[in-house]
N, C-alpha and C positions, 0 to 999 in steps of 0.2 A: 697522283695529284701533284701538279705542278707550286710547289710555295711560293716562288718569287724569283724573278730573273732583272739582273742586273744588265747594263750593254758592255761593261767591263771580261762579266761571268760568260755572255754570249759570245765575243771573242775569241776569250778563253776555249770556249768549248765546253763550258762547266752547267750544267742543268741541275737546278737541287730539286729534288723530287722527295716529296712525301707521303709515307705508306700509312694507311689508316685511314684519309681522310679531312678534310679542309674544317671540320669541324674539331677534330683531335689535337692540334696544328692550333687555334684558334681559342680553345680554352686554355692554353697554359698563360697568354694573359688575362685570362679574366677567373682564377682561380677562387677567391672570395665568393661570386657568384656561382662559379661550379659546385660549391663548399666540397673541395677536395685541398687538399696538403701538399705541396712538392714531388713529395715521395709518391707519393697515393697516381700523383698524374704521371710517374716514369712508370710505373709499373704498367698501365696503360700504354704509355709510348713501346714502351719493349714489349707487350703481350701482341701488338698489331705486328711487330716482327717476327715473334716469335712462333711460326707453322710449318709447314710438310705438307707438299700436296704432290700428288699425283694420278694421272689420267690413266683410266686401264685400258686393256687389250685385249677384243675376243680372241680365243682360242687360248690362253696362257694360266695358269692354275689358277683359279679362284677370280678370273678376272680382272687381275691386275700385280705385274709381276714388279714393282717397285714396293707397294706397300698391300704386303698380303694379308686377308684376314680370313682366317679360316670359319667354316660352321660351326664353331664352338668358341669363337671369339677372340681365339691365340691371333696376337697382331704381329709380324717380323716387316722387319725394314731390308731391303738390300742395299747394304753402304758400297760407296763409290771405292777405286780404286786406293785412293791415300788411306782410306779409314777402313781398309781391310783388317788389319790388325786388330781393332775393336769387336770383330764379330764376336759371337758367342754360341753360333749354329754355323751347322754346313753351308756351304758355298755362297760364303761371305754375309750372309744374316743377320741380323740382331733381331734378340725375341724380346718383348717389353714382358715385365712383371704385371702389367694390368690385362684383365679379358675386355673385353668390348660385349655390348649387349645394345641390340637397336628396336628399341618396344612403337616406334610408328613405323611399319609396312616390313615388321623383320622379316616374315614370310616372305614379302614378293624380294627382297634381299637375298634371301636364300635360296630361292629359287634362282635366281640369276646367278651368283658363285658356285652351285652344285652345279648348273652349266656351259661354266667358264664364260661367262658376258662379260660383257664391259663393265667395270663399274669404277669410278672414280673417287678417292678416298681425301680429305685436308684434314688434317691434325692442328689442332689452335688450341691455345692458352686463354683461358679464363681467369682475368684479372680480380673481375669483383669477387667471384669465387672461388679463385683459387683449386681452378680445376682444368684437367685437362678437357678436349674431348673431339670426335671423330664426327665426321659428316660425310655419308656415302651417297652419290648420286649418280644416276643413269636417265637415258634417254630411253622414251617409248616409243615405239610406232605408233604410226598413224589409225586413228579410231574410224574402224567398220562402221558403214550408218546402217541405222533398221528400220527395215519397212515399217512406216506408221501402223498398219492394219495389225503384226506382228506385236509391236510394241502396245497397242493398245488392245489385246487378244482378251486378256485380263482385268479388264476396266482401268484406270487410272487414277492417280491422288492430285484434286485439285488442291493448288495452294494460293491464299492472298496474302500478298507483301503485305507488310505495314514497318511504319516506323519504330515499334519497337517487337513486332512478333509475324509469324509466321503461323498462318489459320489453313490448317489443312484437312482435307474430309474424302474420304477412299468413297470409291463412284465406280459400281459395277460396267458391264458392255451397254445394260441398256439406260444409264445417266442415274440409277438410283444411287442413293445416298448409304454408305454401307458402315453399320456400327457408330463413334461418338467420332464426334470432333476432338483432333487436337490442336492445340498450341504449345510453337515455340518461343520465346520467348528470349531476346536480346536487349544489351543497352550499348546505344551508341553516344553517349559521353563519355569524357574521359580522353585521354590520349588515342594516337593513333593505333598501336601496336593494341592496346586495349580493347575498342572498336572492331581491327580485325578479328583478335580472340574472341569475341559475343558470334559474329557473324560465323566464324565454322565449328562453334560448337554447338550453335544453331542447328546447321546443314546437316553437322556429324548427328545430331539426335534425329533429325528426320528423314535421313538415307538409312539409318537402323530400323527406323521403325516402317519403313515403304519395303526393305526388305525381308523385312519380320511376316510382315500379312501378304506377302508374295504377290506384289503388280509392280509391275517393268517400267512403267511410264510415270511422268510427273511432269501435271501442266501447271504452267507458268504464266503469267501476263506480262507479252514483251511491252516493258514501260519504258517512257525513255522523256528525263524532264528540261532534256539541255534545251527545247524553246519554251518554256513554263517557268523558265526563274527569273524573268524581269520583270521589271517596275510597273512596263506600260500594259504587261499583259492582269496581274491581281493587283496594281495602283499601291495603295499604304498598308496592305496586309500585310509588315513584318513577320509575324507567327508563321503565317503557312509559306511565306517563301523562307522561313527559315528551317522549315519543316520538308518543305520538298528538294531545297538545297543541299542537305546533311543526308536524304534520301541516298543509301548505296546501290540503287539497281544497276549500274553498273560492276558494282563487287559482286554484288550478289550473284548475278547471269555468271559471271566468269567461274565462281567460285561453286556452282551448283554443277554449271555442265563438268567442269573438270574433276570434282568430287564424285560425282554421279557414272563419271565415264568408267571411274575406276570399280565401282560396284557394278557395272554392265548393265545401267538405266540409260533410261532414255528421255528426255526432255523433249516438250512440246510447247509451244512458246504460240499463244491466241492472244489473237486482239483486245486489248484489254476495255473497248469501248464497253460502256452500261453495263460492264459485270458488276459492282458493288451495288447500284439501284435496282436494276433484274433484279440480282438474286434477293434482294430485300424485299422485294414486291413479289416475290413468286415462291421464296423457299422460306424465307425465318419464320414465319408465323402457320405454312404446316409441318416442319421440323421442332417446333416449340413444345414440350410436355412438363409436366406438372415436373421432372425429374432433370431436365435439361432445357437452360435457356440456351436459344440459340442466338449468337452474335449477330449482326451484318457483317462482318469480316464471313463469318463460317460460312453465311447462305452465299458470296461471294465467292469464297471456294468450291462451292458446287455448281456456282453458274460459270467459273475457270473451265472445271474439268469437262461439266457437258459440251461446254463449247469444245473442246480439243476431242469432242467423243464423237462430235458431227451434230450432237441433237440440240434441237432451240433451248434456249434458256427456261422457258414460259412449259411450267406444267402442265396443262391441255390447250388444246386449241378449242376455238369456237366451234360449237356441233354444226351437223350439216346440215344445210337450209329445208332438207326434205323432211318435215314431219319431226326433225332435231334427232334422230335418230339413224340407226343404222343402214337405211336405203339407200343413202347415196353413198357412203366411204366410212371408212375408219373412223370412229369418234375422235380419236385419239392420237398424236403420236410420241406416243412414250416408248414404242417399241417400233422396231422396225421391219418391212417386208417380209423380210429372212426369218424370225421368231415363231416358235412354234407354237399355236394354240393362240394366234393372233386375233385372225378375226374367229373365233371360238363363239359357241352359246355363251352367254352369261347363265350364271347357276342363279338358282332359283333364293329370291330372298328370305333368309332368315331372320331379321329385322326391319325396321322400318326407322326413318329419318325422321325425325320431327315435320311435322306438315303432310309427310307420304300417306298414302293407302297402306291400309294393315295387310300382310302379308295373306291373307284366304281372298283379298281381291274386294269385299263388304265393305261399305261405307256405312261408317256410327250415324249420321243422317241422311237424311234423304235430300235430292239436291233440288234445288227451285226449281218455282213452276215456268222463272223464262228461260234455266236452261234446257228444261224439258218441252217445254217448245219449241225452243232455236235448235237444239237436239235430235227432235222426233222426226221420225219420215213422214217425208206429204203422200198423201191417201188421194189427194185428187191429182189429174194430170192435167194441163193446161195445155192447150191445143190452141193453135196461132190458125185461123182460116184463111183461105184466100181472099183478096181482095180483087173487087172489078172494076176494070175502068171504064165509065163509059163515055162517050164522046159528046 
């Protein structure tokens, strides 16, 4: 970061450059307001200088032959020529007295140094807390895609955004609705860094549990509200434009597929048109039992997933115009072609619905005498004669 160049300094040849940051650089006048103390702010100035970094090298032990760290956490440095003398190990070394331990993704860490990969390592000073500490980073290859049909072999977990949670509900091959709803649950007030903390521990609670009940897929509704936030489109609604503007689905898509990618899921991204009314109109009210209210957010989550499943939103379709019955086609489609036992008998009723005939076929009365008219077969047969014309 460039602080400030004079035309005297530019002659010169002199550039003052400052490391940390234009904001670091920029509180030391206005320290009162920072509520920090002189001292307080050097130590910040000298902790932005104070690091060690270096890039590694496949094929060279552990991944990086400047600053190695072994699978048990031993850190050595290889010092340069002049500060040979200071080693404290073989061929020119220095071993810290601290071990290193990396409790987010130490695994795929250690997988990568037991096979000499790359990996890159910076050592920085912690001012506020007065700590050291280590940041190791590598690059991935690029992510395999999976056939849809694959990915969704298992049924998948519909999920609905919302503004402060995530309503998600597991939906077999053929759209059923499987076990309870869950919710996750974020707040997006508060500072930024804040914000993002709700939002992946969000994700992390709900990539645990889509892996927990074993389905590979997680559909999504691609939203997208960058022409939805102006004046002329919701007029004086402050609330929901301030409610669609704070909207992270852009965080969110990034932060799911990338998350997701690492657990070996798959994302499926459907049109988000009349999923929240669909599914209010079709699911919450026969998902509803005396033990579980069901949301519009949840029935939403199952008109997500069916839709990414390929089946309509809408629990049955209209019966068929022939006698409303099975003569002309499937009642139904809640299941499809491929299903075994599809177009099957219906088994024989064991109850009866309110309004239905009792199951022996017996009607409690007897039915009127103008359905048994309109009913009954004609006994006579009516015969049309010829007609003659005569001239």
């Amino acid at each position: 970061m460039i602080s400030g160049r004079s035309p005297a300094a530019a002659w010169a040849g002199r550039v003052r450059v400052v490391r940390g940051g234009k904001r670091l650089i920029n509180t030391r006048h206005h320290l009162e307001k920072a509520k920090l103390t002189a001292e307080q702010w050097r130590e910040r100035w000298e902790a932005e200088r104070m690091f060690l970094s270096a890039d590694g090298e496949s094929g060279k032990r552990f991944g990086n032959e400047t600053i190695r760290i072994t699978p048990g956490g031993e850190i050595s440095i290889k010092l340069p020529a002049p500060l040979a003398h200071l080693a404290n190990a073989g061929h020119g070394r220095y071993i810290l007295a601290s071990a290193v331990t990396f409790q987010h993704r130490g695994q795929e860490w250690a997988d990568r140094i037991t096979a000499n990969r790359t990996v890159a390592y910076r050592i920085h000073h912690d001012a506020d807390r007065d700590r050291w500490y280590v940041t190791a980073g590598w690059q991935r290859p690029p992510l395999q895609a999976i056939p849809l049909d694959a990915a969704l072999s298992s049924g998948c977990i519909g999920v609905d955004t919302n503004d402060d949670h995530l309503a998600a509900w597991q939906l077999d091959t053929h759209g059923n609705p499987v076990g309870e709803p869950h919710r996750f649950f974020y707040d997006l007030s508060g500072t930024a860094d804040h914000r993002d903390a709700q939002i992946r521990h969000a994700l992390t609670r709900l990539l645990h549990w889509v892996k927990r009940v074993g389905v590979q897929a997680i559909a999504i509704e691609d939203l997208d509200f960058a022409q939805g936030k102006t004046r002329e489109k919701h007029g004086g609604n402050k609330r929901f434009r301030r409610l669609i503007s704070r909207f992270p689905t852009a965080k969110l898509k990034v932060r799911l597929v990338s998350t997701a990618a690492e657990q070996g899921l798959a994302i499926v991204a459907v049109d988000p048109a009349y999923t929240s009314r669909w599914g209010s109109q079709h699911w919450q009210k026969p998902l509803t039992t005396p033990q579980r209210k069901t949301t519009r957010h949840d029935a939403a989550g199952t008109a997500i997933g069916r839709r990414a499943l390929g089946h309509p939103i809408r629990r049955r379709t209209t019966p068929p115009p022939r006698h409303q019955s099975d003569a002309a086609e499937h009642r139904t489609v809640q299941a499809r072609p491929q299903a075994r036992g599809r177009d099957g008998n219906r088994p024989p009723a064991t109850d009866r619905t309110p309004g239905a005939a009792p199951p022996d076929g017996m009607r409690k009365r007897r039915p009127s005498a103008f359905k048994t008219v309109r009913d009954a077969p004609r006994s006579q047969q009516w015969v049309q004669d010829s007609l003659m014309h005569t001239g």
